[in-house]
N, C-alpha and C positions, 0 to 999 in steps of 0.2 A: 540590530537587536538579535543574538541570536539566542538558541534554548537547547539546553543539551539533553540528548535522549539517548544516552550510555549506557548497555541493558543490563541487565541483573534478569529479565526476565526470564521465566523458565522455558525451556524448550518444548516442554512433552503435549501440549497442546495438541491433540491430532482430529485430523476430519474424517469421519467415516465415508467410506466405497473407495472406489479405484485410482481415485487423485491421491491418495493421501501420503504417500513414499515421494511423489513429487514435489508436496510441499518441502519436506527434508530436501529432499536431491536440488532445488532451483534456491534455496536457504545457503546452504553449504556454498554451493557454487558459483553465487554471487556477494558469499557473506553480511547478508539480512538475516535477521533475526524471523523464525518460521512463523514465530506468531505476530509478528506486524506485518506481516505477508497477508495471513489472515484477516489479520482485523482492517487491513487496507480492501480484502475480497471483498466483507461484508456488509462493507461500507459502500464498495462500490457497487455491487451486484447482488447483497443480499447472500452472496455463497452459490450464485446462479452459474454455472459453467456452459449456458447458452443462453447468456442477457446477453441483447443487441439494446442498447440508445441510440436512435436515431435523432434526438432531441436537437441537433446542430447539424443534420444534413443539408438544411437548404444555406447555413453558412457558410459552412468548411466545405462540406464533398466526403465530408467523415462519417463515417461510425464507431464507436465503442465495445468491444466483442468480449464476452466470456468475463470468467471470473472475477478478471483482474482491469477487467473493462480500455483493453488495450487498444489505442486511437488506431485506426486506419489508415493513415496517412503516408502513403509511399515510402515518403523518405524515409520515415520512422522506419517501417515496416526492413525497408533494403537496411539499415542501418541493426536490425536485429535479426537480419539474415530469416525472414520468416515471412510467408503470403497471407493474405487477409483470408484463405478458405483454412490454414492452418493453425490460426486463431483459434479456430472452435475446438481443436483438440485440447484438453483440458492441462496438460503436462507442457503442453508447447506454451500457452498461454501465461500458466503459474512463471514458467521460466522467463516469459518477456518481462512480465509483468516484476520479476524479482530484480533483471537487467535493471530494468528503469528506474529504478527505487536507487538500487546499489549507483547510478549512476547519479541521481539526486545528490544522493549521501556524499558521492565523490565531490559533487560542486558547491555543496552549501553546508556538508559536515555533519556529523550527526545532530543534525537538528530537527524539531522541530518543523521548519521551514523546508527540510530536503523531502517531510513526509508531504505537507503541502504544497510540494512542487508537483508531486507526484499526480495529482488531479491539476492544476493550475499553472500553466504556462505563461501565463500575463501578460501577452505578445500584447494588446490590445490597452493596458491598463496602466494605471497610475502608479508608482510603487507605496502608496497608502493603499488603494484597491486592493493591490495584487497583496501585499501582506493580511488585509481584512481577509480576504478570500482564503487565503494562504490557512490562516490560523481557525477561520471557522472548519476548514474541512479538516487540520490537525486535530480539533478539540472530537469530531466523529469519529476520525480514528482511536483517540485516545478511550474514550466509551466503549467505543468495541474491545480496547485492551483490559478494560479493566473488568467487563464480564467475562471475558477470556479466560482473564488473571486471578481475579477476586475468587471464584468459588472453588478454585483448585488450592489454595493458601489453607493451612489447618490451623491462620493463628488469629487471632485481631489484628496487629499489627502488619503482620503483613498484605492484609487488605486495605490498612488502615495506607501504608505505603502506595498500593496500589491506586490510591484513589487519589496519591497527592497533584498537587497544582500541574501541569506540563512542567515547568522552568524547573522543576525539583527531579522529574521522573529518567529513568535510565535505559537507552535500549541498547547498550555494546556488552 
């Protein structure tokens, strides 16, 4: 089952202080869309650029760092060319964090599904788990898109758009 999220969205969404040029710059660079970069932050961190979860240390040996709540995990880490103390720098973060996404996107396609891969690996799970898991954390990102989205639109309709179902909504 896949869901397409082929954007239409607008780009000008911006975060006030010193992040905010890097949202663009790790968007552009990666080819994600800046605002589900976003609403993937606030989802995960609240928009925090020094949230640590330690919530699964004593499983994995992980942490979760900064904005974009980027996993700790060596391999990862070598594989994004980045160390866990440069994590916390907010530009270097936005940019893994955009890596990972766009890498999603690359395996599972603009879907739906490549957002919630994006939190859920499903190394562990069922592939009915891993899709429930998948699609509740899609449906939070989608929330965060549509206050993002909704109060910037000057029409009804184009809120009315923004609020439609996932399987309907467009993020290329």
């Amino acid at each position: 089952m896949r869901l397409s999220i082929r954007s239409t969205v607008p780009l000008l969404v911006l975060i006030p202080g010193l992040a905010s040029a890097c949202w663009e710059q790790a968007a552009k660079k990666h080819n994600v869309p800046t605002v589900l970069l976003q609403a993937i932050a606030e989802t995960e961190s609240g928009m925090n650029p020094s949230a640590v979860n330690k919530s699964h240390i004593h499983r994995t040996g992980t942490v979760d760092i900064g904005y974009m709540q980027v996993n700790s995990n060596a391999r990862m880490l070598r594989n994004l060319g980045v160390n866990e103390k440069s994590l916390f720098d907010p530009c270097t973060n936005i940019n893994a964090g955009a890596r990972i996404l766009a890498e999603k996107i690359a395996r599972h396609g603009h879907t739906w599904e490549a957002v919630g891969a994006y939190n859920a690996s499903c190394v562990t799970m069922t592939l009915e788990q891993c899709l429930r898991v998948r699609m509740r954390y899609a449906w939070r990102v989608y929330r965060s898109l549509v206050r993002r989205i909704a109060p910037a639109q000057p029409d009804d309709s184009a809120r009315l758009a923004a609020t439609a179902p996932l399987y309907s909504v467009s993020l290329r």
